[in-house]
DRENPABA-458515 format. One line per 3 residues: number of its first residue (from 0); their letters; for each residue x, y, z of N, C-alpha, C. Coordinates in Angstrom, 3 decimals. Example, Ala and Ser with C-alpha at 12.3 -4.5 7.8 and 13.67 -1.06 7.14 Angstrom:
<lumlums>
0> AS> 13.190,-5.690,7.800,12.300,-4.500,7.800,13.200,-3.300,7.800  12.850,-2.250,7.080,13.670,-1.060,7.140,12.900,0.030,7.870
</lumlums>
This chain:
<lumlums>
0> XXX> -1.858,64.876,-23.667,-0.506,64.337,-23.512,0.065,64.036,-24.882  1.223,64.647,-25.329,2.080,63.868,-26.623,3.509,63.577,-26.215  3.880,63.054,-27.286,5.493,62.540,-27.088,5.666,62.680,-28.349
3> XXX> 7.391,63.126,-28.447,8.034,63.673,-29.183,7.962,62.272,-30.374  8.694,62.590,-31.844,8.600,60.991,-33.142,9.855,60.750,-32.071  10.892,61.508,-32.239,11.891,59.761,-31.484,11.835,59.463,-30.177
6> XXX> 11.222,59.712,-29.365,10.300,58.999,-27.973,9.695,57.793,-28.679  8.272,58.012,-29.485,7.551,57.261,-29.740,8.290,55.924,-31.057  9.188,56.511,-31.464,10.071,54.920,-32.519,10.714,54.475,-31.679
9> XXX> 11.277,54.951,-30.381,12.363,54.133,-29.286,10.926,52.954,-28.869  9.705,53.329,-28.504,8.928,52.652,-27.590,8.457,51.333,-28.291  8.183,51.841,-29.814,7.551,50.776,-30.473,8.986,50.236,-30.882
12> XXX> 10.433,50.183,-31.005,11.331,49.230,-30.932,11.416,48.247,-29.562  11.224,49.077,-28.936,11.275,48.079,-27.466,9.746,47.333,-27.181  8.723,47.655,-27.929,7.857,46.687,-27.580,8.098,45.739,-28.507
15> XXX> 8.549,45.373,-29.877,9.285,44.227,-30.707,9.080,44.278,-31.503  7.845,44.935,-32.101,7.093,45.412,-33.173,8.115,45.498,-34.583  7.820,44.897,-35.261,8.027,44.908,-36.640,8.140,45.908,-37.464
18> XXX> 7.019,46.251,-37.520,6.812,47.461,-38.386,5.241,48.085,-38.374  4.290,49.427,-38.221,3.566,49.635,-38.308,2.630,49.216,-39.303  1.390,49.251,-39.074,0.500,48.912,-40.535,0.797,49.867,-41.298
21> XXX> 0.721,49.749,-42.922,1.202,51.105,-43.412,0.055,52.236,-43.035  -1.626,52.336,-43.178,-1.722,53.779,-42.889,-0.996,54.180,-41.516  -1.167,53.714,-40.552,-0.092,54.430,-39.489,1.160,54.873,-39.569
24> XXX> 2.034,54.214,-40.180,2.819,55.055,-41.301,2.588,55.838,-41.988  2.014,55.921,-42.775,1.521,56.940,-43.689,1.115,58.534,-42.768  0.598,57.881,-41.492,0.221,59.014,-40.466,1.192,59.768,-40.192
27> XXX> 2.220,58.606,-39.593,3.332,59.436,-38.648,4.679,60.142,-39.522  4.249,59.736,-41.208,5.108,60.391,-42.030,4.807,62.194,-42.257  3.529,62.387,-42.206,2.753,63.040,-42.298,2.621,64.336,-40.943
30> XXX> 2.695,63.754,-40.614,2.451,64.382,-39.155,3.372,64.858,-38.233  3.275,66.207,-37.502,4.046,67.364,-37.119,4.865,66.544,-36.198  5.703,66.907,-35.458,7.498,66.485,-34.663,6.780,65.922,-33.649
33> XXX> 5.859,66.091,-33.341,4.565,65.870,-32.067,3.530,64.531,-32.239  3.331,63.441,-32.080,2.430,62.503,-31.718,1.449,62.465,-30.614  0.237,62.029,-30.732,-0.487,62.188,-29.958,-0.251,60.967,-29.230
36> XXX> -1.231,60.989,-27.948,-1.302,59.548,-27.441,-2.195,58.141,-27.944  -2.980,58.663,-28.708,-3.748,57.843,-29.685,-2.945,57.251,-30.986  -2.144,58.215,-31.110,-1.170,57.802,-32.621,-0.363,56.743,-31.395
39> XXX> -0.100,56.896,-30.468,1.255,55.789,-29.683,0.507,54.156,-29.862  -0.998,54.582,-29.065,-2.161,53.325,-28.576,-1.821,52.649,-30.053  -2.248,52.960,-31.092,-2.275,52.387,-32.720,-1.533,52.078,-33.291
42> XXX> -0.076,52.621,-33.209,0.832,51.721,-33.348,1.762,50.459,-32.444  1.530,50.630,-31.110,2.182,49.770,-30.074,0.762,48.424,-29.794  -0.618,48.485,-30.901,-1.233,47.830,-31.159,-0.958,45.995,-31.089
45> XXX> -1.113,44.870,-30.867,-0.900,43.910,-30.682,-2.136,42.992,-31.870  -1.150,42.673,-32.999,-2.474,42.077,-33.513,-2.146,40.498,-33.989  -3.335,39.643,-33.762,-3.337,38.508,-33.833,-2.671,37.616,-34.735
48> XXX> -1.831,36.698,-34.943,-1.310,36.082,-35.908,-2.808,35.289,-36.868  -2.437,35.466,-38.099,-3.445,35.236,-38.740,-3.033,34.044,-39.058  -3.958,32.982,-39.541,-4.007,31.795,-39.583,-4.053,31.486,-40.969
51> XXX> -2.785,30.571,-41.785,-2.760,30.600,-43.212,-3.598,28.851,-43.318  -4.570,28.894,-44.197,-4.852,27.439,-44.601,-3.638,26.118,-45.647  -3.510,25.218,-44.618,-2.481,24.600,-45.657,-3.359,23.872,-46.918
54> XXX> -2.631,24.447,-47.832,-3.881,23.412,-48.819,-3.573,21.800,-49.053  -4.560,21.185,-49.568,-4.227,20.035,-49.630,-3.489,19.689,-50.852  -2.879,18.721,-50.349,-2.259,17.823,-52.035,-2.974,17.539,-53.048
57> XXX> -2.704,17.257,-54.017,-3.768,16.868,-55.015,-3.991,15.779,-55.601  -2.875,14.844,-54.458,-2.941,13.127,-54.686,-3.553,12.823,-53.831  -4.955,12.566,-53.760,-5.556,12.374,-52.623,-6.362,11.047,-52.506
60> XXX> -6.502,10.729,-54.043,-7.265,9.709,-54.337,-7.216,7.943,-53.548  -7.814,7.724,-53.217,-8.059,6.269,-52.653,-8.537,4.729,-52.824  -8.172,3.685,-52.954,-9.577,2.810,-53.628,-10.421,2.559,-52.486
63> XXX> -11.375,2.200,-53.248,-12.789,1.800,-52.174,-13.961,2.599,-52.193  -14.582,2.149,-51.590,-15.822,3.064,-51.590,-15.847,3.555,-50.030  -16.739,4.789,-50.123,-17.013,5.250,-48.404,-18.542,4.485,-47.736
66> XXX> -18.002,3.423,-46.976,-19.093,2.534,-46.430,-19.871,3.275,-45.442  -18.822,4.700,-44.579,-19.749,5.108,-43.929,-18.730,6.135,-43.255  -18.910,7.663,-42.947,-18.387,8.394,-42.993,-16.564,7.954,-42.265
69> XXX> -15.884,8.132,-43.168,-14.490,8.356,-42.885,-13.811,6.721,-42.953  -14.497,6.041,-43.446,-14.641,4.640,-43.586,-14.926,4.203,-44.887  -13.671,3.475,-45.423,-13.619,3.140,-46.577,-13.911,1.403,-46.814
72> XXX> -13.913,0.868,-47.542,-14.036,-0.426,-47.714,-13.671,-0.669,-49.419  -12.635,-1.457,-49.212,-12.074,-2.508,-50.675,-12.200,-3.964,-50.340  -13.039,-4.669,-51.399,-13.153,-5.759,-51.741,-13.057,-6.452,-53.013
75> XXX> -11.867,-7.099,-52.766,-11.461,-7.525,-54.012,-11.208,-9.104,-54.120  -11.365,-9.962,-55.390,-11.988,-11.212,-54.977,-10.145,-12.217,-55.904  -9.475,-13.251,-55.760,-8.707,-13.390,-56.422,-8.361,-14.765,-56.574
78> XXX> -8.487,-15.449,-57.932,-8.669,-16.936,-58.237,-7.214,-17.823,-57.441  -8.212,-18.484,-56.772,-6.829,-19.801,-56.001,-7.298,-20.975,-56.448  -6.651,-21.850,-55.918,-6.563,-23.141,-56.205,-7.908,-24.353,-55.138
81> XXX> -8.521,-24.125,-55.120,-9.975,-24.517,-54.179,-9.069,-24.958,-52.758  -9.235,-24.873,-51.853,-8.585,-25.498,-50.316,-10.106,-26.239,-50.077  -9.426,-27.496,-49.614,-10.160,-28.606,-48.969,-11.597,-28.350,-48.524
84> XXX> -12.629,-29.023,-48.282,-13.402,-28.258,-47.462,-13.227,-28.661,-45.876  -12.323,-29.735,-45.620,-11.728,-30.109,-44.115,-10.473,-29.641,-44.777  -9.707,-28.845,-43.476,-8.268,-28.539,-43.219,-7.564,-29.757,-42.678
87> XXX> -7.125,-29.834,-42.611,-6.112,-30.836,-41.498,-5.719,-29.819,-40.296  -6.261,-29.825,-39.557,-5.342,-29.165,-38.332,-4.173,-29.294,-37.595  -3.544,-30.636,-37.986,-2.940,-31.562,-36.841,-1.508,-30.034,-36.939
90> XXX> -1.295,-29.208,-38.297,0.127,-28.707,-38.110,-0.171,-27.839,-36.757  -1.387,-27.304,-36.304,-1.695,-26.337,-34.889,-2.177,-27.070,-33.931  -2.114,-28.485,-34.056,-2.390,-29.449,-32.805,-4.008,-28.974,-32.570
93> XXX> -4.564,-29.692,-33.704,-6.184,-28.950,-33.736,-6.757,-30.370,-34.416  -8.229,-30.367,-34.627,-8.413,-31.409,-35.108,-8.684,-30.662,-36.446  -9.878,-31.025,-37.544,-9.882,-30.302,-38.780,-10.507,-29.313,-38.765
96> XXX> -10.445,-27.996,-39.627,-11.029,-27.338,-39.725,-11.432,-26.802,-40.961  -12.647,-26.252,-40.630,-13.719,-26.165,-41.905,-13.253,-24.957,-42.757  -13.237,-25.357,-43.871,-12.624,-24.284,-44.971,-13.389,-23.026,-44.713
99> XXX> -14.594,-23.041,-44.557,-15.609,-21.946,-45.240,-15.888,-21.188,-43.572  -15.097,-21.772,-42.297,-15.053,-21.241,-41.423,-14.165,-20.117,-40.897  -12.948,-19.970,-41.687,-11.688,-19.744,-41.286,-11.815,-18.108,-41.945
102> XXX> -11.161,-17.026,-41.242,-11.211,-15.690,-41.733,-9.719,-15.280,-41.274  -8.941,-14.983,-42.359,-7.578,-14.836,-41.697,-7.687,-12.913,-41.934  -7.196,-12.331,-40.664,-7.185,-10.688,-40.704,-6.015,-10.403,-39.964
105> XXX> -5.513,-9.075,-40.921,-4.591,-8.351,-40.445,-4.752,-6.706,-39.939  -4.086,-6.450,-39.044,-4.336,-4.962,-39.053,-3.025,-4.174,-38.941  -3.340,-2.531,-39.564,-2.216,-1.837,-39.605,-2.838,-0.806,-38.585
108> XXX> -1.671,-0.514,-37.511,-1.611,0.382,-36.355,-1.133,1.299,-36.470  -0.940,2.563,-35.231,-0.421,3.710,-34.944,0.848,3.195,-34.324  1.003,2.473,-34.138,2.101,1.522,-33.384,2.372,0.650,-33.217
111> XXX> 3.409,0.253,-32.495,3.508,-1.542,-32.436,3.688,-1.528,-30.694  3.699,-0.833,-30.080,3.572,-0.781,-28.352,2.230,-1.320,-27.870  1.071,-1.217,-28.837,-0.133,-1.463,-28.120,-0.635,-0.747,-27.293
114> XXX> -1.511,-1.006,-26.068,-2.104,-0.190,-24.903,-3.050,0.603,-25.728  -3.775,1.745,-24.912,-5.171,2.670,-25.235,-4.433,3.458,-26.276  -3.392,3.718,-26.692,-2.756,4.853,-27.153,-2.089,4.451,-28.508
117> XXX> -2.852,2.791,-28.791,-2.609,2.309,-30.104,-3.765,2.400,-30.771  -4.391,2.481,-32.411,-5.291,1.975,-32.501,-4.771,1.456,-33.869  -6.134,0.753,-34.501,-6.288,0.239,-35.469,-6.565,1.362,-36.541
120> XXX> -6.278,1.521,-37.708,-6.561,2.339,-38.892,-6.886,1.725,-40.045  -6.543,0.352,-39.913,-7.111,-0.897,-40.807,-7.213,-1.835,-40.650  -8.128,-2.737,-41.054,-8.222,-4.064,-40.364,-8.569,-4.867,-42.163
123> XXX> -7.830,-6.023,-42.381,-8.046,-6.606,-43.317,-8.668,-7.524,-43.290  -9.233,-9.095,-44.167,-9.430,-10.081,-43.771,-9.722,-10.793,-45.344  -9.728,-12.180,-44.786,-10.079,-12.696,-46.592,-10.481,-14.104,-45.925
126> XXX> -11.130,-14.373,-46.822,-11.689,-16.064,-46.672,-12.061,-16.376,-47.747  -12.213,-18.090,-47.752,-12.868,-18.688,-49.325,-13.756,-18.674,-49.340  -14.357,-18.184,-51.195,-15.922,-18.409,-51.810,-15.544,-18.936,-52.929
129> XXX> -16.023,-20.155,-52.663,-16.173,-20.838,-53.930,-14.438,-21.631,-54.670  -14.491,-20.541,-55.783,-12.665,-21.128,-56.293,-11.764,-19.768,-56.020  -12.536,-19.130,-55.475,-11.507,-17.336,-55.007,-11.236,-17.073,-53.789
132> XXX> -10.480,-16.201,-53.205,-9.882,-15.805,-52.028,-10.722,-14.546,-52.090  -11.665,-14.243,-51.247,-12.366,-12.853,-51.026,-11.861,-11.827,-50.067  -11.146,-10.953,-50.291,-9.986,-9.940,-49.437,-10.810,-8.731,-49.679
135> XXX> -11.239,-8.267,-48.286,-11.496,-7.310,-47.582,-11.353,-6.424,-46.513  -10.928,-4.903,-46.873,-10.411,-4.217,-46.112,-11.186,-3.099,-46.026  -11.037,-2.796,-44.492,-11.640,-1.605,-44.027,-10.553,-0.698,-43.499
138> XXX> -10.510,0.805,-43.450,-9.763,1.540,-43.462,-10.175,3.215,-43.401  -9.713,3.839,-42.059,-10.131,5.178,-41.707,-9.213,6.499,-43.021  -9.686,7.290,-43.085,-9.436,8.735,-43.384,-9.927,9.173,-42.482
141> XXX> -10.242,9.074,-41.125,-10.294,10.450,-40.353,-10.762,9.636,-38.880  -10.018,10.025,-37.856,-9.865,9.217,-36.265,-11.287,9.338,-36.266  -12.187,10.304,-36.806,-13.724,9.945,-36.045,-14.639,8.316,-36.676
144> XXX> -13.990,7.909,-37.816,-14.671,6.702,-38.079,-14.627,5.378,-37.124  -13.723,5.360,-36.565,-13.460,4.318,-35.685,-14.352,3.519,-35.482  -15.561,3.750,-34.706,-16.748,3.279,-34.183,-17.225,2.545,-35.200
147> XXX> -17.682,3.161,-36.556,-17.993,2.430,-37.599,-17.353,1.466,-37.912  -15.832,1.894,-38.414,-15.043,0.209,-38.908,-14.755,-0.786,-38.221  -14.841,-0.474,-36.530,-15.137,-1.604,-36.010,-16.562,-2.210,-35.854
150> XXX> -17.553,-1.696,-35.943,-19.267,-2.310,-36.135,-19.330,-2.617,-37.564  -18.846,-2.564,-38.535,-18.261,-3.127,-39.932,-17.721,-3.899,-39.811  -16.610,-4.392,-38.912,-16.402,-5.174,-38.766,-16.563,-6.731,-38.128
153> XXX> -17.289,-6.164,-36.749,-17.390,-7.316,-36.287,-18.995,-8.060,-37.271  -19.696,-7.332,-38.068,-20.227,-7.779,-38.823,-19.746,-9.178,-40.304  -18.744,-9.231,-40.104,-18.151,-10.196,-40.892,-17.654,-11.633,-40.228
156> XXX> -18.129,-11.376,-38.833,-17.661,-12.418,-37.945,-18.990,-13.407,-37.515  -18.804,-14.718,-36.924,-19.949,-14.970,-36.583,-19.330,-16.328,-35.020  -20.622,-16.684,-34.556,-20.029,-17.609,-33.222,-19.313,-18.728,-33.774
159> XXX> -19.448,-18.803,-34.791,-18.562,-19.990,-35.137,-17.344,-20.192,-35.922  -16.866,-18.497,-36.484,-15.676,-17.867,-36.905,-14.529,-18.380,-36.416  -12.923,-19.262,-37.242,-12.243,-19.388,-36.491,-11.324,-18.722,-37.210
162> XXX> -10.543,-17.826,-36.596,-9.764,-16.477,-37.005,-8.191,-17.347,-36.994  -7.643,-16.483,-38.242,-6.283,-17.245,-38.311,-5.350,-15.805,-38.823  -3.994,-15.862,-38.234,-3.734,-14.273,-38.343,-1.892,-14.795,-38.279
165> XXX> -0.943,-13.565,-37.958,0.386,-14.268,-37.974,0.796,-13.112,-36.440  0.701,-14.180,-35.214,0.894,-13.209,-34.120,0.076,-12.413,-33.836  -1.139,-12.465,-34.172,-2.307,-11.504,-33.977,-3.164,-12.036,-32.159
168> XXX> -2.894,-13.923,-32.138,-3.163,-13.815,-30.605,-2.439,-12.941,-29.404  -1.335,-12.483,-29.797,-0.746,-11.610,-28.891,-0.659,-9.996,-29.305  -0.887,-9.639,-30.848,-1.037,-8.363,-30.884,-2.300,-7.568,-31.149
171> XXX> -2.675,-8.756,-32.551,-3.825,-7.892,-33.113,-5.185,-8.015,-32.327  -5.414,-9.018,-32.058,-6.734,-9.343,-31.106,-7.090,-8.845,-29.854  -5.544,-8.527,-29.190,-5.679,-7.600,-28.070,-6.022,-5.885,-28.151
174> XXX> -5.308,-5.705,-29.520,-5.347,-4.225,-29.516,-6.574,-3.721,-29.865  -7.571,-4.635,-30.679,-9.072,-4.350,-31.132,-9.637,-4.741,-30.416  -9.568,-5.553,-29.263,-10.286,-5.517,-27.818,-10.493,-4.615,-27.335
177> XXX> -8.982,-3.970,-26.671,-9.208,-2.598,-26.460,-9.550,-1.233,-26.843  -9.616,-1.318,-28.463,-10.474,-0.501,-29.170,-12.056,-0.470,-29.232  -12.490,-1.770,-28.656,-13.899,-2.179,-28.797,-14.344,-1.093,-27.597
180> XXX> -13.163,-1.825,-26.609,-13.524,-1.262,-25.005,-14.022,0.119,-25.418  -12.981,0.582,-25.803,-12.890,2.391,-25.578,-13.630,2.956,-26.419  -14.606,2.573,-27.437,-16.030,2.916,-27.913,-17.150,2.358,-27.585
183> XXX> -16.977,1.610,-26.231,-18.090,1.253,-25.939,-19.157,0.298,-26.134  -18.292,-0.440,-26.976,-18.991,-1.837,-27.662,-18.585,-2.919,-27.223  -19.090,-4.244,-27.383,-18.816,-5.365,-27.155,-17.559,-6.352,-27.762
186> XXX> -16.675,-6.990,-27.565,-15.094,-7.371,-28.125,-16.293,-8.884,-28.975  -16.102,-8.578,-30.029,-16.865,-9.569,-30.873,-15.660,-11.196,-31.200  -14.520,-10.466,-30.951,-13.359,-11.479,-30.943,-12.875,-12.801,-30.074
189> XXX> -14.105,-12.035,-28.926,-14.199,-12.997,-26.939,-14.553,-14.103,-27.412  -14.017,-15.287,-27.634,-14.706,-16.600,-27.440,-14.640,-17.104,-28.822  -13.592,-16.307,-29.660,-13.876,-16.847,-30.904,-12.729,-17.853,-31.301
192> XXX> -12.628,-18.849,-31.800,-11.496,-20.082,-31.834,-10.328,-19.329,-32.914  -9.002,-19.362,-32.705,-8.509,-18.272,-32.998,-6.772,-19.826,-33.537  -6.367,-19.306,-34.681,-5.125,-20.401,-35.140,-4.297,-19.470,-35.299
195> XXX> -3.254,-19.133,-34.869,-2.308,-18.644,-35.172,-0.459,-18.741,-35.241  -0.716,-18.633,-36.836,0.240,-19.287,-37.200,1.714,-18.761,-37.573  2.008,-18.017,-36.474,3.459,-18.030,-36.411,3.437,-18.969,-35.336
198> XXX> 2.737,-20.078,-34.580,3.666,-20.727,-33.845,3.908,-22.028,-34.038  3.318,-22.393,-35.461,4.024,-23.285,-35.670,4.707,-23.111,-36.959  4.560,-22.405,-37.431,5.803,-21.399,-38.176,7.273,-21.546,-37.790
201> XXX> 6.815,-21.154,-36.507,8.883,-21.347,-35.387,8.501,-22.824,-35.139  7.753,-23.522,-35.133,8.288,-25.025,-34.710,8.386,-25.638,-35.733  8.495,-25.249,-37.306,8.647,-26.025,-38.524,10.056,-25.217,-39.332
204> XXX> 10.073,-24.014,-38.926,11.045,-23.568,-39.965,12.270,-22.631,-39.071  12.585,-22.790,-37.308,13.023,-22.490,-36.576,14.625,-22.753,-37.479  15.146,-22.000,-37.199,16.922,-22.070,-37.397,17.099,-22.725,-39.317
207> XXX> 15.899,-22.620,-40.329,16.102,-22.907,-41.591,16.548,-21.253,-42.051  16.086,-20.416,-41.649,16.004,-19.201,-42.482,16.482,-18.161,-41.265  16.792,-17.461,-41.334,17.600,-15.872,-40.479,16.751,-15.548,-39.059
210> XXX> 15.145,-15.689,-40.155,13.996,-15.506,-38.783,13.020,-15.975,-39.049  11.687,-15.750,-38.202,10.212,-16.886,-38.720,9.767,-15.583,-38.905  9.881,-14.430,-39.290,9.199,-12.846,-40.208,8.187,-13.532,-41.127
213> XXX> 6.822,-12.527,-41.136,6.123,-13.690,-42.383,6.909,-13.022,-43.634  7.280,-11.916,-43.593,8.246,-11.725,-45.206,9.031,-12.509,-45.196  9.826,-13.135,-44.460,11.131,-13.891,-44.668,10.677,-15.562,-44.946
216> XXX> 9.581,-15.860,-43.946,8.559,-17.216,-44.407,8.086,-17.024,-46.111  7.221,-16.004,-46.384,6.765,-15.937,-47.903,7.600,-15.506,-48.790  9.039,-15.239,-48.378,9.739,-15.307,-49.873,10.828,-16.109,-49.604
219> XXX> 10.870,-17.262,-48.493,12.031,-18.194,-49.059,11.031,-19.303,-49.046  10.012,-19.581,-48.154,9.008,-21.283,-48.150,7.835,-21.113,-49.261  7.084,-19.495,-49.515,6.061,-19.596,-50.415,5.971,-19.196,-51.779
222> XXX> 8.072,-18.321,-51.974,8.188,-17.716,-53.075,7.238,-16.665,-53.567  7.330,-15.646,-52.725,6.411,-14.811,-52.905,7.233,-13.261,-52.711  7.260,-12.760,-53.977,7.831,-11.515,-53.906,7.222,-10.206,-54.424
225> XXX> 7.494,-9.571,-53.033,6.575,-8.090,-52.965,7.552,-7.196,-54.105  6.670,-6.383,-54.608,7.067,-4.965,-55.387,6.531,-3.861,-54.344  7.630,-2.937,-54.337,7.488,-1.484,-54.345,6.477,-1.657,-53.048
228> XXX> 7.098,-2.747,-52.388,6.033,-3.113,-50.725,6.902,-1.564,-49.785  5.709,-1.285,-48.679,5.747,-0.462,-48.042,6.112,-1.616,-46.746  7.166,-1.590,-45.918,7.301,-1.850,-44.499,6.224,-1.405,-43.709
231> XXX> 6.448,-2.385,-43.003,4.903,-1.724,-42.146,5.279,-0.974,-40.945  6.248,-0.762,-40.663,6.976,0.485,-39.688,6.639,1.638,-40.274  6.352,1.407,-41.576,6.316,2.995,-42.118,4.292,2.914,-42.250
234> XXX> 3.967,2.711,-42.391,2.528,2.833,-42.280,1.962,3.521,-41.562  2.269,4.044,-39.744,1.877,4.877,-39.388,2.130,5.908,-39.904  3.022,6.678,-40.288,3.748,7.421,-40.940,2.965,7.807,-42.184
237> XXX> 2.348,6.557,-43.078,1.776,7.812,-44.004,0.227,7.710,-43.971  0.041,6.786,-43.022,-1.418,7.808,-42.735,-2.095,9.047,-41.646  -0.494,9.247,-41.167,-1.167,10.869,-40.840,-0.446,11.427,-41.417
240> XXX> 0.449,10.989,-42.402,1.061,12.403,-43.224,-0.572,12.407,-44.077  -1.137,11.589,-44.427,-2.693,12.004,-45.650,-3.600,12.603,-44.609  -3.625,12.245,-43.388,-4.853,13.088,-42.245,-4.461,14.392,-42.543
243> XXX> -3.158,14.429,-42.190,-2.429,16.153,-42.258,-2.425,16.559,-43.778  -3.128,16.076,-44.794,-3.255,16.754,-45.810,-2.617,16.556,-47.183  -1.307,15.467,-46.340,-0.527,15.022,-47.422,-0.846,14.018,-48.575
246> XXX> -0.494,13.742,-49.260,-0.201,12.715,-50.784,-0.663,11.421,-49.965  -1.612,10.604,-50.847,-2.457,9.456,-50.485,-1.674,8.635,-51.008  -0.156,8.609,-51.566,0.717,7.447,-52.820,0.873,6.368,-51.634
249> XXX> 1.701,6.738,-50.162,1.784,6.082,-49.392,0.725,5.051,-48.650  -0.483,6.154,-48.784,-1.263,5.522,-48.125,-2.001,3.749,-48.913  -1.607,4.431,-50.200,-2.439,3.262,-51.007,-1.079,2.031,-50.833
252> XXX> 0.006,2.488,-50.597,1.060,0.619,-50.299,1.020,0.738,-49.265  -0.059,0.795,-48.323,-0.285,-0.040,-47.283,-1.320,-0.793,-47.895  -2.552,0.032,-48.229,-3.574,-0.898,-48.585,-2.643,-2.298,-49.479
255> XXX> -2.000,-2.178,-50.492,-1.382,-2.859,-51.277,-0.611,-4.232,-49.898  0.247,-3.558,-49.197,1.005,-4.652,-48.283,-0.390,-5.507,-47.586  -1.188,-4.720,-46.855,-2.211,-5.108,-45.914,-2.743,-6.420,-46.491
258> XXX> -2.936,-5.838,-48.158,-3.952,-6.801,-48.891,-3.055,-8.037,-49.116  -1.534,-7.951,-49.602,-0.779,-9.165,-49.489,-0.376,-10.052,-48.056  -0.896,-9.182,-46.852,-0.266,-9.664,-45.730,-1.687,-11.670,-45.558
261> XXX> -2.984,-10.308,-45.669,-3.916,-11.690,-45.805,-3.936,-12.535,-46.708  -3.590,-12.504,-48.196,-3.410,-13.431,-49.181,-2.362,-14.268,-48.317  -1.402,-13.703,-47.841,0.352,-14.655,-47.498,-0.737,-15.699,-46.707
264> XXX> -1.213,-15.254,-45.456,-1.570,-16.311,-44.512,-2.620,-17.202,-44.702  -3.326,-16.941,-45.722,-4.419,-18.256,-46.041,-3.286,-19.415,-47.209  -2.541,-18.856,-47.627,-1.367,-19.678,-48.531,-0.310,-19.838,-47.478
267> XXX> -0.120,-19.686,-46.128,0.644,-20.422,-45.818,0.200,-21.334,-44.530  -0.898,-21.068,-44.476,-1.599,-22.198,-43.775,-2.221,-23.225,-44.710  -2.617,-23.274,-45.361,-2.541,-24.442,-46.764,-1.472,-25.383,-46.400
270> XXX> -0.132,-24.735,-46.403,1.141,-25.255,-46.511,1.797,-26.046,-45.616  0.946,-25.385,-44.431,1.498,-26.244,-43.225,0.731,-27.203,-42.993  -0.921,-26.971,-43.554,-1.520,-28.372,-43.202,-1.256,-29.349,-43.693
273> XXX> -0.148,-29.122,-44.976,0.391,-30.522,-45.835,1.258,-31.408,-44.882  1.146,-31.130,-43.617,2.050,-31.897,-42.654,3.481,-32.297,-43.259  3.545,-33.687,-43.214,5.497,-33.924,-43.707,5.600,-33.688,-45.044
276> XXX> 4.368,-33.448,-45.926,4.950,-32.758,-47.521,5.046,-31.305,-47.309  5.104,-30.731,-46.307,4.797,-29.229,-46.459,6.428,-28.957,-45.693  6.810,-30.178,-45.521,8.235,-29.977,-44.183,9.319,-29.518,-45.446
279> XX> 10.750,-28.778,-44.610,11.854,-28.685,-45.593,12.733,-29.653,-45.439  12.707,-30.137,-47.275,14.051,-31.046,-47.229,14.846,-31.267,-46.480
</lumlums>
């Protein structure tokens, strides 16, 4: 069986075809007014889209060390002013609490909705040693670490841990519950005495300032002003633009915000335990 060359260029236009590989070209340039049916099969051929590698950026760099695959860890230690070794509790309607007990942690999410379909990608925390603030963060490069930075984590906790965070009883503590759940581990957070201090945040500085935001608390009550801070809306955002290959610049002002979010809250719980010296004029 053959077919005539303009039979066979009508067929391979109507199948969508682009253009032949060149030796098949090269064939049908070559070759008498007549095509075979084998010359038709080889060019009306269907071939696979080939798969280009995106390369990576070449800002990739990170601080920390890799504690354990895809799991980073920064610890960095930073001179304060010694805090009590009794707190005053009375600003959280508490009795005192023990300096060397208290672990204030933050975490940065895939979201702010919560549910199974949030997770954690960092979890911060800092407490006192000695005359320093010890700030430590754990933090994924790649969704399979999970398991680890949370068993890293709840390693920093103990039964007598009392966790202090800003809105973390309603966001953060729930959402690493349910991260515990969904790897199969135990919520190390269940039962642990927990201060959290945006709420008396809104019952001390309600209608002084625009909102009780801890940015808007730490730069009009603690005078504390961020540089070249990353919003934390944008945080999901650049850590899967670095999963997907992209520039790590973003990724490192989160670490940067994360690490100021826990400094803010051990300095502004200080502040509130000063009871009526800690009040505004």
């Amino acid at each position: 069986m053959s077919v005539s060359l303009a039979q066979l260029q009508r067929l391979k236009r109507q199948a969508g075809h682009r253009g032949a590989a060149p030796a098949a070209a090269a064939t049908v340039a070559v070759a008498p007014r007549q095509a075979s049916l084998d010359d038709l099969r080889r060019l009306l051929r269907v071939r696979a889209p080939e798969r280009v590698a995106r390369p990576l950026d070449a800002d990739r760099g990170l601080p920390g060390v890799e504690v354990a695959p895809s799991v980073r860890l920064l610890e960095r230690r930073l001179p304060m002013e010694p805090a009590p070794a009794e707190i005053d509790g009375a600003f959280a309607r508490r009795d005192a609490i023990a300096r060397d007990r208290l672990l204030f942690f933050d975490t940065e999410t895939t979201g702010l909705s919560g549910g199974t379909g949030t997770r954690a990608f960092m979890i911060g925390a800092a407490d006192w040693q000695g005359d320093a603030l010890r700030i430590r963060q754990l933090y994924l490069t790649a969704t399979a670490g999970e398991a680890d930075m949370l068993a890293l984590f709840r390693q920093w906790l103990r039964p007598d841990t009392v966790l202090s965070s800003y809105n973390g009883k309603c966001y953060d503590a729930p959402l690493l519950a349910t991260r515990y759940r969904l790897c199969r581990m135990d919520n190390p957070l269940a039962g642990l005495a927990h201060v959290d201090l945006l709420h008396p945040t809104r019952r001390r500085f309600r209608g002084v300032w625009e909102n009780c935001r801890l940015a808007t608390i730490e730069r009009n009550r603690l005078r504390i002003v961020r540089e070249d801070d990353l919003p934390g809306a944008q945080a999901p955002a650049a850590w899967l633009h670095y999963l997907r290959g992209g520039s790590a610049h973003d990724l490192r002002r989160v670490v940067a915000h994360n690490h100021q979010d826990v400094v803010t809250l051990a300095r502004l719980l200080l502040d509130l335990s000063q009871g009526e010296a800690g009040k505004v004029a």
